[in-house]
N, C-alpha and C positions, 0 to 999 in steps of 0.2 A: 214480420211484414213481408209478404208476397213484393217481389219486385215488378215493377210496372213493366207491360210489352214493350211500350215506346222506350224503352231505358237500353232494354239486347240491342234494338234493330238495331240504331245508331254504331254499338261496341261493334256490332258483326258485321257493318259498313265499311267499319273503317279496315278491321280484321281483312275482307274480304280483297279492299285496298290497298292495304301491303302485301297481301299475296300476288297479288295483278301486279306488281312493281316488283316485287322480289322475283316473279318470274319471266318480268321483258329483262333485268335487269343478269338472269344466269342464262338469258336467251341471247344479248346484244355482246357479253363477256365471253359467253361458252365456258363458264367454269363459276369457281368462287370470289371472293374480292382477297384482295392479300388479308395478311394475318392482323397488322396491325388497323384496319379498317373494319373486318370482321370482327373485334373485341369493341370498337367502338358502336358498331351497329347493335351488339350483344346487350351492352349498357343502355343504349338507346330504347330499347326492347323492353327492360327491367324496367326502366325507369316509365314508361310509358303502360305498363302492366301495373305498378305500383299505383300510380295517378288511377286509373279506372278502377282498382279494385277500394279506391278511397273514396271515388265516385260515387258507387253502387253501394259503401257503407252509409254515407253524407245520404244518401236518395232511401234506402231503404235499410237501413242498420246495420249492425255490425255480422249479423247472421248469415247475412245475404251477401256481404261482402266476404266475409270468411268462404264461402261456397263456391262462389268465384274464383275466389285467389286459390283456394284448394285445388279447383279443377285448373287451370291455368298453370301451374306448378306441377302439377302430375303432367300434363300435357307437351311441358318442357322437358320433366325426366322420361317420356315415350321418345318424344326427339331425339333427343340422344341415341338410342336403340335406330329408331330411323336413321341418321343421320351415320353411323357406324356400316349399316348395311347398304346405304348407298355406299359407301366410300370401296368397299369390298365391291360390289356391282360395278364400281367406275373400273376397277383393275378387271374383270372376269368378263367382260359386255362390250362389244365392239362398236361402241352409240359415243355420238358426241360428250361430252360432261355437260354443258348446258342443256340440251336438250333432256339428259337423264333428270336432272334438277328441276327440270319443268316438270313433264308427266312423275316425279312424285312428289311434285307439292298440289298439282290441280289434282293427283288421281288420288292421294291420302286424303285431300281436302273433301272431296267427291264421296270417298269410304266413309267419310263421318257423316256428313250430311245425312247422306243414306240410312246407316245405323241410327241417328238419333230418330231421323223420319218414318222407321219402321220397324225400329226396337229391335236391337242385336237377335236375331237368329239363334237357334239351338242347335247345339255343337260347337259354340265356340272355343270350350276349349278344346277338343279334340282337336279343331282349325289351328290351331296358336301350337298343339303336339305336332301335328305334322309341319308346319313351319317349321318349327325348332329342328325338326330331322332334317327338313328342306337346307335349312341356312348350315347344319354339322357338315353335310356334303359340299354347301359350296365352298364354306370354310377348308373343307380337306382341297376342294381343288385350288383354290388358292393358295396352299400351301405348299402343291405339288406342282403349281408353275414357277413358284421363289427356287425349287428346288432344281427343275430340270432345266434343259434348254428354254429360251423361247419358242414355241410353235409347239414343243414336245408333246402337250395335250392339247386338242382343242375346247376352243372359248365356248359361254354357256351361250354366245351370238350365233357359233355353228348350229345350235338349235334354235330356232325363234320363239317357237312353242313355249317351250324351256322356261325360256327366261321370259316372255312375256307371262307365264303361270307363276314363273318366282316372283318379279314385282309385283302380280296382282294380289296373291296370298300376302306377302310381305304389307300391303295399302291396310289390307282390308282386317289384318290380324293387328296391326301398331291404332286401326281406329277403333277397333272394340277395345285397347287396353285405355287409349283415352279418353272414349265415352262412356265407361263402365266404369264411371265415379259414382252415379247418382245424383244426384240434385234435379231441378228445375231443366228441363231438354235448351229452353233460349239462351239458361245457363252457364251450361255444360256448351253446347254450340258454338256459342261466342269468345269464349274462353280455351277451346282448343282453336278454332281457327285464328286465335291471337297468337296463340302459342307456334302454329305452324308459321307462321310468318318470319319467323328466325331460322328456320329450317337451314336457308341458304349459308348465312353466316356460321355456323354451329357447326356447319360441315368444313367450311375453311380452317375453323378453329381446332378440331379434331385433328385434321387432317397434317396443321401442324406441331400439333401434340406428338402425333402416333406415325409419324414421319411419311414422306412419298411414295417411299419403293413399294413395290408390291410384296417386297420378302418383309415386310416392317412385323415385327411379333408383336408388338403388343396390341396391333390394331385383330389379328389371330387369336390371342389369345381373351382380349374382351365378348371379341364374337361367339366365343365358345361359351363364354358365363352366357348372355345374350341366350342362344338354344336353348341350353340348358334350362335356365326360368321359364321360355316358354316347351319346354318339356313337360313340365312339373304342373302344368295347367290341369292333367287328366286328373294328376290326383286328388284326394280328397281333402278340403278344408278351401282356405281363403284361395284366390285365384294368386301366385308370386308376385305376377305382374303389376299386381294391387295391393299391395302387402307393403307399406312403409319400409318396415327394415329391408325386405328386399331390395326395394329404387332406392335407399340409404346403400346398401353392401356395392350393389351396382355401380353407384356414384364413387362409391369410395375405390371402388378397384379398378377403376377408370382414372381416376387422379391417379393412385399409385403407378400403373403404369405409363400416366405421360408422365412422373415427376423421374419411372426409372429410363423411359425412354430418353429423356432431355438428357438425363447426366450421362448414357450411354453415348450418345451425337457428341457431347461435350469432349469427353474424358480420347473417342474411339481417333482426333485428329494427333491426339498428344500422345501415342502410342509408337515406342520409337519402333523403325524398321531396322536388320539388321541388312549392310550391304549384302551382295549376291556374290556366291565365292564368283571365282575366274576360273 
């Protein structure tokens, strides 16, 4: 059973709602909420995601709710990917953190809409290749500021161009992965702009997963899987980005790294020093 129009509007109301709030909210902050407030906003999320997609089964079956919940759930593992490469742009960008926070939740918000309203474009994946090479360089510069002085290379802020081309590729490549489910467009719509609406919290949550510093490896090393997948776009067969066990491998090598991150922080205060001869 086709789901009724008047059943989206409302979900993509409210979607639309939390977005408005989640970004007076990283406007009035300039950053994220702490960690243990961001895990509660996170369940808040689930659980409010859970309720509507039992809504849309209760209103129009279980098929239509499956559909939903599907794209909603993919929409959450793009976030992550999102949410990873702001955190790298917060260290490389000489822009408030609130303010970064805003323009990419209105400007990824913006990228979908658009896409759903005029059917993904052709080249996408080639777009999603050259990101991926886009993000291995910013990745290496990131890496090469943990390594040197500070100032030793300049930020991707010394460019504007730059960096206004990376976030925009960056909007526009994480909204074709998460409207390129299929289903129903009020569907799919509705369902990632819910999904974006954790944006903010997902970032504090990572953030202290994969620790502060800018030399942090394993927030480097996720980013590099990250590229990579959307490397793999050109080639032939399913697109990664869409490919279950992919956002499965992903996830998992995301957990592994904050569970090796944590016991690193843990283990690295309890390490004895040897005094300093005389």
């Amino acid at each position: 059973m086709d789901v009724p129009g008047h059943l989206w509007i409302p979900i993509a109301v409210v979607a639309v709602a939390l977005l408005l709030r989640e970004s007076f909210a990283a406007w009035r902050t300039d950053g994220e909420p702490p960690p243990g407030r961001a895990v509660a906003a996170l369940t808040g999320h689930l659980a409010l995601g859970a309720l509507l997609c039992l809504l849309v089964m209760l209103v129009s079956g279980g098929a239509a709710g499956g559909d939903f919940g599907a794209a909603w759930l993919h929409s959450l593992a793009v976030n992550v990917d999102s949410a990873l490469v702001l955190l790298l742009l917060v260290e490389l960008v000489d822009v408030p953190r609130g303010l970064l926070l805003v323009l990419a939740v209105l400007g990824t918000a913006a990228a979908r809409v658009v896409l759903l309203g005029l059917g993904a474009p052709g080249g996408m994946s080639w777009l999603s290749a050259v990101f991926g090479g886009a993000l291995l360089g910013a990745v290496w510069l990131h890496h090469r500021r943990a390594e040197q002085p500070p100032g030793a290379l300049p930020r991707i802020a010394a460019r504007p161009v730059a960096a206004v081309a990376f976030g925009a590729l960056a909007a526009v490549v994480f909204a074709g992965h998460a409207t390129g489910t299929g289903g129903a467009p009020g569907a799919v719509l509705a369902a990632t702009l819910l999904a974006l609406a954790a944006l903010r919290p997902l970032c504090a949550l990572l953030r202290a997963l994969l620790g502060r510093g800018p030399a942090a490896v394993g927030l480097a090393a996720v980013l590099v899987f990250v590229a990579a997948k959307s490397l793999l776009a050109v080639l032939p067969g399913p697109d990664p980005a869409h490919d279950p066990r992919v956002v499965l491998l992903c996830l998992g090598m995301l957990a592994a790294t904050a569970v090796l991150t944590a016991i690193g922080a843990t283990r690295e205060p309890n390490t004895p020093t040897r005094p300093s001869d005389p």
